[in-house]
C-alpha positions, -999 to +999 in steps of 0.1 A: +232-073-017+253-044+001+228-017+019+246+002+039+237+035+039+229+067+060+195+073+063+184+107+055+173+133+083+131+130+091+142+166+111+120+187+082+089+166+081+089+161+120+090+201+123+057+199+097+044+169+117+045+189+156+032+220+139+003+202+118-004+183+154-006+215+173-034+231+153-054+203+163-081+181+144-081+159+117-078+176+081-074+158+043-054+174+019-078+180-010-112+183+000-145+179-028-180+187-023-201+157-019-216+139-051-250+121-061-252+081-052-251+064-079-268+030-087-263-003-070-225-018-070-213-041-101-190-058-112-174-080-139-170-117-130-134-127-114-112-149-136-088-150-101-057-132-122-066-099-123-039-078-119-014-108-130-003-115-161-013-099-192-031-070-164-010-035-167-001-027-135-007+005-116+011+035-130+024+066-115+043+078-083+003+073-060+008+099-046-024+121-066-056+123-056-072+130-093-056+104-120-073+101-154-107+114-141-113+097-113-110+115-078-104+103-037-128+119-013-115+105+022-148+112+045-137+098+079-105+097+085-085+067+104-100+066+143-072+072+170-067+053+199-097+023+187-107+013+156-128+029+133-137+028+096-121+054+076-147+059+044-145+073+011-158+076-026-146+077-056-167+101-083-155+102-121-173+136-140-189+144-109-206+107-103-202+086-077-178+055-089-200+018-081-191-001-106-152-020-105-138-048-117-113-073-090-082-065-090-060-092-072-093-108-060-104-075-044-125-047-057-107-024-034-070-020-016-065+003+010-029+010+022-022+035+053+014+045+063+029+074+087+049+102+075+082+078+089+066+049+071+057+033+103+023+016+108+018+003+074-017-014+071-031-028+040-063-035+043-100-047+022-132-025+024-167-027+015-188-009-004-222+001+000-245+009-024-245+044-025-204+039-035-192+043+002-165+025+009-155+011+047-119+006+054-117-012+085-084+003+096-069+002+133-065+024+155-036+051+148-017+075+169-014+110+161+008+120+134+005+129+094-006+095+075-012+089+039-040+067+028-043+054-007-067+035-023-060+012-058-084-002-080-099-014-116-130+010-127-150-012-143-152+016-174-117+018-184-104-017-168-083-018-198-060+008-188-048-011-158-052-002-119-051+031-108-035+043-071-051+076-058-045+093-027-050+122+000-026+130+031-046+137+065-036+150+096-046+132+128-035+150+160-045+147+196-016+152+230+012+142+229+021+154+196+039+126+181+077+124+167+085+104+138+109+079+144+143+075+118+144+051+092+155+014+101+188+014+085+190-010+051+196-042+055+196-076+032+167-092+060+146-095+085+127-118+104+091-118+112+070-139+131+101-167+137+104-163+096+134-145+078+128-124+046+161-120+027+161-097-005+188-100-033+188-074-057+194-041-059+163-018-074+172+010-099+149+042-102+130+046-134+134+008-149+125-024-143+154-044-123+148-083-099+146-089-069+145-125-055+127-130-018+141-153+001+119-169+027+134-195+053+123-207+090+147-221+116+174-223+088+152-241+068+137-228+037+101-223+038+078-241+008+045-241+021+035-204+011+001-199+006-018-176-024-023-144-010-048-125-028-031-147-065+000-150-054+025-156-027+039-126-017+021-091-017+047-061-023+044-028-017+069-001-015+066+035-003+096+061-007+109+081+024+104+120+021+076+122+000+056+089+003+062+075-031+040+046-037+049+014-057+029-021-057+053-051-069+042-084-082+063-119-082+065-139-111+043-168-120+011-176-105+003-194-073-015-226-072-015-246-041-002-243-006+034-249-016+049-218-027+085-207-022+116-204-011+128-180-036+102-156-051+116-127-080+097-098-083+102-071-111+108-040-089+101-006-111+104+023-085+096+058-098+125+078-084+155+071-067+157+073-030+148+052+002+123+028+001+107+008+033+098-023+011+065-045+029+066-084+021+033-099+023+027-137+027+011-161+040+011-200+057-013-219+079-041-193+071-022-165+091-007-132+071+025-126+078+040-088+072+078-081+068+097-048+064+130-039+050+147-006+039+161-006+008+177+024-013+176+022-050+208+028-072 
C-alpha cells in the first residue's frame, strides 16, 4: 500500500479553534429546548449480531444532528481536566427516545474526537429512565471536539443504525493548537502490537481493506470478540469530521481471531482519514491509529 502524501494545512480550523477558545465557555452547535421524559427504557432481546450480517449499516457522512426524525441534544458537555459524564437525549416528534434495540451488543456508542482528530474515545453510556444518557468520557483539554452518538431506535430498527452529532466548544487558558496530521503510513504499532493495513479506500464505493495484526514478528491469533467481532473500525475525515464505522467480515467466535482481518471500507468523500483499529486480547482493548487518504 503506497501513502505518501502531504497532509493538508489545519492553519484554518486552528485560526476558528484560538478564536472559539478565546470567547470562553463551553457551547454545542445546535441547541433544542428540553423535552417530556418518556416511559421506562426497553428494549428488544439481543441475538449478539446486531449490526453484523444481514444489519444495514449506518448511513450518511455523521456529521447531522437531526437524521430521519430523530435529534442529538448534548446537555453536559465532556469535563476538562478530570472526568466527567457528558449527557444527552435523543427525542423523535418532540418525545424523548427510551426505547432501542443493541446494536453491536450496545444500546448506545459514543465516539469523541478533536478538531485534529486527536483524542479519539469511544465509549458505552447508560441510560436512565427518563432517556438520559451518561457517557463516561475522560477528561479533555480545551479545543473544538465532536461528539457523536450511533444507535438502533427500537421503532424503525429496520432501517439500520443511525450516527447523529453536535460540535462543542470547550475552552479554558492556554488556548490549545491543533497539532498536523500524522503523515500516512501502511502501520503502526500499539501497545508492543503492529497494525498493518493493505488496501487503498476509494470515496463513494465499497473497496477492502485487510488488517494485519502481528506481535514480536509473530502474527497475532488470539484476538478476542470485541463488541461481535474482532476489530472495531472507525474512521473520521480531516477538515470536516467525516464519520464512517467499518465492520470486518465474518463473525467472531472464540478467543482466536486473526492475523488478517478484511474490512469493506465505504468512505463518503474523498480526502484524509485517521482510521482507529479496535481490538482486543487478554481482556485488555487495544486502540490503533493510522492515516490513510482515499483514492
Amino acid at each position: 500500500m503506497h501513502l505518501g502524501f502531504k497532509v493538508k494545512s489545519t492553519t484554518v480550523i486552528a485560526a476558528v479553534l484560538v478564536a472559539l477558545s478565546a470567547a470562553g465557555g463551553c457551547s454545542t452547535s445546535t441547541p433544542h429546548p428540553p423535552t417530556s421524559p418518556s416511559p421506562a427504557p426497553s428494549a428488544a432481546p439481543n441475538d449478539g449480531m446486531n449490526g453484523m450480517a444481514g444489519m444495514p449499516m449506518a448511513s450518511g457522512n455523521g456529521l447531522a444532528d437531526t437524521v430521519n426524525g430523530y435529534t442529538l441534544t448534548l446537555r453536559t458537555p465532556p469535563g476538562t481536566n478530570a472526568p466527567a459524564s457528558a449527557t444527552f437525549t435523543i427525542t423523535h416528534g418532540g418525545q424523548t427516545v427510551t426505547a432501542f434495540d443493541p446494536e453491536q451488543t450496545k444500546l448506545m456508542h459514543v465516539y469523541l474526537i478533536r478538531a485534529d482528530l486527536a483524542g479519539f474515545q469511544h465509549v458505552h453510556p447508560n441510560m436512565s429512565p427518563d432517556g438520559t444518557w451518561s457517557a463516561p468520557t475522560t477528561a479533555v483539554g480545551p479545543g473544538i471536539y465532536r461528539i457523536y452518538v450511533q444507535f438502533l431506535p427500537h421503532s424503525d430498527a429496520a432501517g439500520g443504525a443511525l450516527t447523529l452529532s453536535v460540535s462543542v466548544t470547550v475552552s479554558g487558558p492556554p488556548a490549545t493548537v491543533l497539532s498536523p496530521l500524522p503523515p500516512a503510513s501502511p502501520s503502526t504499532a500499539v501497545d508492543g502490537y503492529t497494525v498493518a493495513l493493505d488496501g487503498v479506500p476509494a470515496a463513494g464505493r465499497e473497496a477492502p481493506l485487510r488488517i494485519t495484526i502481528t506481535k514480536n514478528g509473530r502474527p497475532v491469533t488470539d484476538l478476542q470478540p470485541y463488541l461481535d467481532t474482532y476489530a472495531h473500525v472507525t474512521a473520521i475525515r480531516e477538515g470536516d469530521l467525516a464519520f464512517a464505522h467499518l465492520h470486518p467480515e465474518g463473525t467472531a467466535s472464540g478467543d482466536h481471531g486473526g492475523p488478517t482481518l478484511t474490512v469493506h471500507a465505504q468512505l463518503p468523500e474523498s480526502g484524509n482519514y485517521r482510521m482507529f483499529i479496535q481490538f482486543q486480547t487478554d481482556a485488555s482493548l487495544h486502540t490503533a491509529a493510522l492515516t490513510v487518504p482515499t483514492r
